[in-house]
C-alpha positions in Angstrom: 14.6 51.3 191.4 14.1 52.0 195.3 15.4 49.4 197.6 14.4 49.4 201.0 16.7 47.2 203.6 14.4 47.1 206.7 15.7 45.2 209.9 16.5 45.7 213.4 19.7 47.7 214.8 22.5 45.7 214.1 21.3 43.5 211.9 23.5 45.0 209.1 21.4 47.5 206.8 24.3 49.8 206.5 27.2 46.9 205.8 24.7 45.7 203.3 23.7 48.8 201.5 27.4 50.0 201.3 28.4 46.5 199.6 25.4 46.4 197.3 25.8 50.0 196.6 29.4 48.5 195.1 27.9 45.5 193.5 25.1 47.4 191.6 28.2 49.5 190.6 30.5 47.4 189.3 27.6 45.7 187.0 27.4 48.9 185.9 24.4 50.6 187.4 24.1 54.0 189.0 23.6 53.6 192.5 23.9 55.3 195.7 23.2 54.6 199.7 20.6 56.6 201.9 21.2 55.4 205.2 19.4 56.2 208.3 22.1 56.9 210.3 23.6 59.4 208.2 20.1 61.1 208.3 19.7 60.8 211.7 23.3 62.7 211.9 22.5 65.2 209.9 19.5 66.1 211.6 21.4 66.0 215.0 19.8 63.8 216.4 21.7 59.9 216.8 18.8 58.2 218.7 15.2 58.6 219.9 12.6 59.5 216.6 9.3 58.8 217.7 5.9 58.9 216.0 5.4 61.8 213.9 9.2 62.4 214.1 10.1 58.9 212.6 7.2 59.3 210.0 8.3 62.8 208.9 11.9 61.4 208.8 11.2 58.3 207.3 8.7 59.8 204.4 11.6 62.6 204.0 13.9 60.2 202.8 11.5 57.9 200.5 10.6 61.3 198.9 14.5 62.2 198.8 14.5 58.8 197.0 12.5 59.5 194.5 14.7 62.3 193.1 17.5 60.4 192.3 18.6 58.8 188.9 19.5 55.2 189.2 19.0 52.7 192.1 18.9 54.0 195.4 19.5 51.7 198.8 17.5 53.1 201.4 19.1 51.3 205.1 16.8 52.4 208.1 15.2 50.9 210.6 11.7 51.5 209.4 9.9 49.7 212.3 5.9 49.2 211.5 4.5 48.0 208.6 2.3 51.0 208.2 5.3 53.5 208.0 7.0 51.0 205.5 3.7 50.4 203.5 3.4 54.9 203.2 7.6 54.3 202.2 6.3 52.1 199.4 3.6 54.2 198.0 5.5 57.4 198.2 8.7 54.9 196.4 6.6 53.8 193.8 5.9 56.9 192.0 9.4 56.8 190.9 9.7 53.1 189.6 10.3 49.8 190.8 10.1 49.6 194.6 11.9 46.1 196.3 11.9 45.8 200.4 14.2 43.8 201.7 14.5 42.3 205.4 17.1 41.6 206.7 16.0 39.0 209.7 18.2 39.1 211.8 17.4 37.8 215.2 17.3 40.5 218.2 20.4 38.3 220.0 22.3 38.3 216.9 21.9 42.0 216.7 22.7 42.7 220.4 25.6 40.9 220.0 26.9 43.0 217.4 26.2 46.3 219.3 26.0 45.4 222.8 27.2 48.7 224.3 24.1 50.5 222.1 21.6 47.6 223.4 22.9 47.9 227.1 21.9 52.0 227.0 18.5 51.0 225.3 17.5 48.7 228.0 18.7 51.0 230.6 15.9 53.4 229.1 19.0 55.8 228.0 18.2 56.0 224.2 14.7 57.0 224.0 12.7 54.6 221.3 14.5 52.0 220.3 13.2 49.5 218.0 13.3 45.8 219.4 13.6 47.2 223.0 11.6 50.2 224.1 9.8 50.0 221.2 8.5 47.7 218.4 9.1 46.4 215.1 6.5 44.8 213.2 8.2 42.2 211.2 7.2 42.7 207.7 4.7 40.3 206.2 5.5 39.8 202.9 8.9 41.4 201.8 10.2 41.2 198.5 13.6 39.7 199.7 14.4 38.2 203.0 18.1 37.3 204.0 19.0 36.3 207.5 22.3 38.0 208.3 23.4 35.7 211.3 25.5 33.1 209.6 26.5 35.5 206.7 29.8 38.1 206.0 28.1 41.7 205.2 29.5 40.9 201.5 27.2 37.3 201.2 24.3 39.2 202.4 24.6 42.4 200.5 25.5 39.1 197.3 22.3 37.0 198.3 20.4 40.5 197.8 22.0 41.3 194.4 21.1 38.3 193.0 17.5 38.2 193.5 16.7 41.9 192.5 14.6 42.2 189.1 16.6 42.9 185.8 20.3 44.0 187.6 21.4 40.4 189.4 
């Protein structure tokens, strides 16, 4: 299973992922974190993917996915519902595929990484999603969960619960 945690910055993909990655392991499941900032560290680069960058990122990591026994949490931003529909298809050939929004609202999210929000709206981080560049809210996710009034560890639980055949 391939589960995709979608949201704005700061809206708590990676807090969620890490948690869930522990839930799903202490029910006894196989499962490990993809995170897009680890990714986007690896690759050097901390901010700014654009376009064919993002997409060639993005696909790299559903693909990565796909390789790996178990579940696997992917947490990135994953901004437009085309690049998250070619996510799916490239998930799917592995097995079950669930996205998951996490809804946060954009002043919930600012709030939580002000510092990172102030250097996006001074035009100082290249793309970034919510700000200097959009993210189409995704139609018809699998799982929603609105982190404002949650701790990371109710989310990451409210997502557990509701995925097929492990909550």
């Amino acid at each position: 299973m391939i589960i995709l945690l979608t949201g704005l910055p700061g809206s708590g993909k990676t807090i969620t992922g890490t948690i869930l990655r522990e839930l799903l392991c202490e029910a006894g499941h196989k499962a490990t974190l993809l995170d897009g900032d680890t990714i986007r560290e690896i690759s050097g680069r901390k901010f700014g993917f654009t376009g064919n960058d993002r997409r060639a990122r993005v696909i790299e990591l559903a693909k990565m996915a796909t390789q790996i026994d178990g579940c696997v949490i992917c947490a990135l931003i994953a901004p437009t519902a085309a690049l998250r529909a070619e996510f799916r298809q490239v998930s799917e050939t592995a097995g079950e595929f669930i996205e998951v929004y996490l809804s946060t609202p954009l002043d919930v999210c600012e709030k939580r990484k002000p510092k990172l929000f102030a250097k996006a709206r001074g035009g100082k981080l290249g793309d970034y999603a919510g700000i200097t560049s959009p993210y189409e809210v995704p139609s018809n996710p699998d799982i929603e969960v609105d982190t404002a009034d949650k701790t990371p560890q109710e989310a990451a639980l409210s997502v557990f619960e509701r995925l097929p055949t492990v909550g």
